[in-house]
C-alpha positions in Angstrom: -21.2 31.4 -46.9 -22.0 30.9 -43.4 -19.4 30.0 -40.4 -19.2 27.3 -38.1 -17.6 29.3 -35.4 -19.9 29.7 -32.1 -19.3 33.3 -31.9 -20.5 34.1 -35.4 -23.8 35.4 -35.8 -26.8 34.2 -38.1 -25.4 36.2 -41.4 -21.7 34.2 -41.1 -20.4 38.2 -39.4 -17.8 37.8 -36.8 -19.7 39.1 -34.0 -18.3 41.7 -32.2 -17.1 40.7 -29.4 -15.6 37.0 -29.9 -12.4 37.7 -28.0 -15.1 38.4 -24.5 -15.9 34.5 -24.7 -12.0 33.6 -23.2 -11.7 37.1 -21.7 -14.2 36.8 -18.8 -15.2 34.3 -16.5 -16.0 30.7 -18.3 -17.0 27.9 -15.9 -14.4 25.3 -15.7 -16.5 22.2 -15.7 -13.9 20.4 -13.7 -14.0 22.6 -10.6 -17.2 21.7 -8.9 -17.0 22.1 -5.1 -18.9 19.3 -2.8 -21.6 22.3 -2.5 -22.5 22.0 -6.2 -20.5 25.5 -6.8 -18.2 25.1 -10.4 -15.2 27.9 -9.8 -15.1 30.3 -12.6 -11.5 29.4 -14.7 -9.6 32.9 -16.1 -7.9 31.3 -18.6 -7.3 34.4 -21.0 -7.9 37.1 -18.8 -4.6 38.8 -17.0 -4.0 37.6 -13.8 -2.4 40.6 -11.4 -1.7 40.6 -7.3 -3.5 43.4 -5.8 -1.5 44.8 -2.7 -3.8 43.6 0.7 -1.6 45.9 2.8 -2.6 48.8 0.5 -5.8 47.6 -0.2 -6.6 47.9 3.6 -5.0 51.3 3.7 -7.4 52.4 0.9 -10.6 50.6 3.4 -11.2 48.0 0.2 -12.8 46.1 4.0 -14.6 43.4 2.3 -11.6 41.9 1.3 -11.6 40.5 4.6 -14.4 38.4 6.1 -13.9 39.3 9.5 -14.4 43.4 8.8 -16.7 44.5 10.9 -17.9 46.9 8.3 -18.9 43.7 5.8 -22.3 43.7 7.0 -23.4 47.4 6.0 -22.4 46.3 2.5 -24.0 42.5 2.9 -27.2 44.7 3.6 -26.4 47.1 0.9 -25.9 44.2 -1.8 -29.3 42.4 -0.2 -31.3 45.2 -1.0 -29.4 45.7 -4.4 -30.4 42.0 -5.0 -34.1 42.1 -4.2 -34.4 45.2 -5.9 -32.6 43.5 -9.1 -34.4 40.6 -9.1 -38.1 41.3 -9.4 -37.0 43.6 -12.3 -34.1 40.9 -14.0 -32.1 43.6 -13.6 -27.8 43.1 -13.7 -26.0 46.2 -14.7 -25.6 48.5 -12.2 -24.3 52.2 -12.1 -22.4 53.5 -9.0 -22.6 57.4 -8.8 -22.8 60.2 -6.2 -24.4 63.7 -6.5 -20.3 65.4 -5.9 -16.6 63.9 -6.0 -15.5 63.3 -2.5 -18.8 61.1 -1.5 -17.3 57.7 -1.7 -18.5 56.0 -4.6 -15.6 54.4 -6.2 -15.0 52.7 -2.6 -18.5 51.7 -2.4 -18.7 50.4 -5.3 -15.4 48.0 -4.9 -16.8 46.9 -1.6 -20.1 45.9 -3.1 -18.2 44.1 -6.1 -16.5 42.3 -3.0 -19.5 41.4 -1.5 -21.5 40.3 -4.3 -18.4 37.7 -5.1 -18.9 36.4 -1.8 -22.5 35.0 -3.3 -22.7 30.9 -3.8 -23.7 30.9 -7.5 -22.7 34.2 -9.0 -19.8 36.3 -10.8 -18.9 39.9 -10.9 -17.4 42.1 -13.0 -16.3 46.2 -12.1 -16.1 48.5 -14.7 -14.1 51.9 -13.7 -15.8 53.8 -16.0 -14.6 56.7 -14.4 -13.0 57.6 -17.5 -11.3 61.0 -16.0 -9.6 59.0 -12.5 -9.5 55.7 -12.9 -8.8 54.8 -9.2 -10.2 51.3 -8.7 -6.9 49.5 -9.2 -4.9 52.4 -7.1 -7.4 51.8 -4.4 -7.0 47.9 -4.8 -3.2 48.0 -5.5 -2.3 46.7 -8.3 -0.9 48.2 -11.9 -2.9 47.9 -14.8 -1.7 50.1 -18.1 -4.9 49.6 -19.7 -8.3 51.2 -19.0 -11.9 51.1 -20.7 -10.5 53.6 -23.1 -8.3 51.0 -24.9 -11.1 49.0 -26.0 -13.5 51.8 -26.9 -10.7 53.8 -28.5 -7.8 52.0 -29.5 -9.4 48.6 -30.0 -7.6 46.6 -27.3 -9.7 43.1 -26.9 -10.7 42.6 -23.5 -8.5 39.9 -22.8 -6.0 42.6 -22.4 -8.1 44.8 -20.2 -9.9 42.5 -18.1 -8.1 41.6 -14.8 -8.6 39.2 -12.5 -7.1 40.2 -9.2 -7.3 37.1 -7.2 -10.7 37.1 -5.7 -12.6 34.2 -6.9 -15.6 34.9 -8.6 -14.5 38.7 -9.2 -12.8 40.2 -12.5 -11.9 44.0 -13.2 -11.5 46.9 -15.6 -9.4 50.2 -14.7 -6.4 51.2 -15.8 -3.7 54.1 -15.6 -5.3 55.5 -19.8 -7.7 58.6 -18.9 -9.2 60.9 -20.9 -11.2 64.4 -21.1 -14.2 64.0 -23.4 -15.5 60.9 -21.3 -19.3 61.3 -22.0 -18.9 61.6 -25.7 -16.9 57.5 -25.6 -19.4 56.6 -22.7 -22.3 57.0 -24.9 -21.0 55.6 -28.2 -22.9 52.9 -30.0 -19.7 50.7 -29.3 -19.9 50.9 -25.5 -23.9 50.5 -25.8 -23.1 47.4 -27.3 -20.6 46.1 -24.7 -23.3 47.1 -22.0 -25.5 44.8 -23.6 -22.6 41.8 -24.2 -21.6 41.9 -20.6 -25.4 42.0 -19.5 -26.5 38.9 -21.8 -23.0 36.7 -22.1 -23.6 35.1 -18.2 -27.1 34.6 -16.7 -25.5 35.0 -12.6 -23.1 38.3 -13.5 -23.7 41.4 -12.0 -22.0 44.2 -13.5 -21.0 46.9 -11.2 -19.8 50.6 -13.1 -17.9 53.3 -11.2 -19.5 56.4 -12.8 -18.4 59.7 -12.0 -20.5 62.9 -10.2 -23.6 63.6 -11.7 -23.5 67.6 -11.0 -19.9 68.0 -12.2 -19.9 66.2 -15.4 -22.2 64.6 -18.3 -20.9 61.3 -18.2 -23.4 59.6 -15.8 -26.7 61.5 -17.4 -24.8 60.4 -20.8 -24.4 56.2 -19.5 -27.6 56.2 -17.5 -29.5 55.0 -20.7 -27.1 51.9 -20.6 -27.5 50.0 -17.2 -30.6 49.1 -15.8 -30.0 50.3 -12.2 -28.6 53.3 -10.3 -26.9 53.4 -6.8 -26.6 57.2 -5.5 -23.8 57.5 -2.8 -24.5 60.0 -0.4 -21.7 61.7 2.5 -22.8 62.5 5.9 -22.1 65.7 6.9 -21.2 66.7 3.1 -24.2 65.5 0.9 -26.8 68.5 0.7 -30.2 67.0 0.5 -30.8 70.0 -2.7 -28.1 68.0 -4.7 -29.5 64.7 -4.2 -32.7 66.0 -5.6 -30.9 68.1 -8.6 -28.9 64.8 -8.9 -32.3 62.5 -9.2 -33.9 64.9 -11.6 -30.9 64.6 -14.0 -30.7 60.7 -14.4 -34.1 58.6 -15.5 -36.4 57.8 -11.9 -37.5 54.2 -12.8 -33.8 53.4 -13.0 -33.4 54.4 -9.0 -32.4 51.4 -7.2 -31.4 54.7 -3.9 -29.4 56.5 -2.4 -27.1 55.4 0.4 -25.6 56.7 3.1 -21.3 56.1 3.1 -20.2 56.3 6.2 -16.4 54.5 5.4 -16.1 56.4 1.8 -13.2 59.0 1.5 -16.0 61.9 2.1 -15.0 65.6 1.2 -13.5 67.9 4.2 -14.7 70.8 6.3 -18.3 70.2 5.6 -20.9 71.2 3.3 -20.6 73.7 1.2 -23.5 76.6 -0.1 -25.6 75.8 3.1 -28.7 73.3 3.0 -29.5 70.5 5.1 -27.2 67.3 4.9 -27.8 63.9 4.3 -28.1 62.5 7.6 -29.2 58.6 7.0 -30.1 56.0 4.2 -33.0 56.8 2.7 -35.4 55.5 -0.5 -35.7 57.5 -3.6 
């Protein structure tokens, strides 16, 4: 017997993620601007406050227009964009060779920036499964991480957040766990990859990913998204690493590597010798 239900496939199965259809960022019909622009409407999806005073502590700049910073990552997301386009390309993976190189910071600013665009959405995965800092660095609680879906079966409606900022939802909770590459590779985050890639034609979907020389999970999620963002630190960043870093994750993925000059960047300078990163440059 076959369903009626939308979200059931052509065989009358539930498909798998049903709950994502209220859980994300539907289009309120009813909100159209006098641009043309329809709001996106959160009605499933918890609602928290990030903290703005903490949030600007933690340099989450592009909250604020008026940061002078907010054009580095406009040109950051521009070149994302035209990079993404040509390809049809929409999930993106936001790593660094070492911890310390600001990519968890980079990749909140850009999931700012991109909200700031006319016609699109975002969505930020912390799949950092070992930290899970993007809600410390923006402020607000969340008890629920990636992990609850992928391991406990939460539905995303309980681990989707929107924070506030139009146009922008989040995942990242307090739940961490060890054996990260093992859930980041499973066949039920593969297929997740591809709901949040296909459910909404103007999404991008950022993913905090941890170091690729320190731990399998990026080399283990790579396969997954279509691009990669490598963070790089001034004075930290040894040029060796960037290359071990490249040779470890698939090249027609590259989108770069930048340069972070505002991330949290490791102390007392590079370490085992070699020359430092020194400017943004192309893969």
């Amino acid at each position: 017997m076959t369903s009626n239900r939308p979200d059931a496939d052509m065989d009358g199965k539930w498909a798998p993620f049903a709950d994502f259809l209220d859980a994300t960022d539907a289009v309120d019909p009813e909100a159209r601007d006098d641009k043309g622009w329809m709001s996106p409407c959160y009605k499933t999806s918890r609602k928290v406050q990030l903290d703005p005073v903490r949030a600007e502590v933690n340099r989450c700049v592009c909250l604020s227009s008026g940061a002078k910073e907010i054009e580095y990552y406009r040109m950051l997301r521009t070149q994302i964009q035209q990079r993404c386009l040509s390809r049809g390309w929409s999930t993106i993976m936001v790593t660094s060779a070492n911890p310390g190189e600001g990519k968890s910071l980079t990749a909140i600013n850009l999931a700012l920036t991109f909200a700031r665009e006319f016609d699109q959405t975002v969505l930020l995965v912390d799949a950092d499964l070992r930290k899970q800092q993007v809600h410390q660095y923006l402020g607000y609680e969340s008890p629920y991480s990636l992990v609850d879906y992928l391991e406990n079966r939460r539905p995303l409606s309980d681990i989707i957040v929107w924070p506030g900022v139009e146009k922008m939802t989040v995942i990242s909770g307090r739940h961490t766990v060890s054996d990260s590459a093992e859930i980041l590779a499973s066949p039920r985050m593969n297929l997740l990859v591809e709901e949040m890639k296909n459910r909404y034609a103007k999404r991008y979907v950022l993913f905090d990913v941890p170091p690729v020389l320190h731990h399998a999970d990026a080399m283990a999620f790579a396969p997954l998204v279509d691009g990669i963002l490598l963070l790089a630190a001034p004075g930290t960043t040894r040029r060796d690493d960037i290359v071990k870093a490249t040779e470890l994750l698939p090249r027609d993925k590259f989108i770069g590597v930048a340069l972070n000059r505002y991330g949290r960047c490791g102390k007392g300078g590079p370490k085992g010798g070699g020359e430092t990163v020194d400017g943004w440059f192309k893969v």
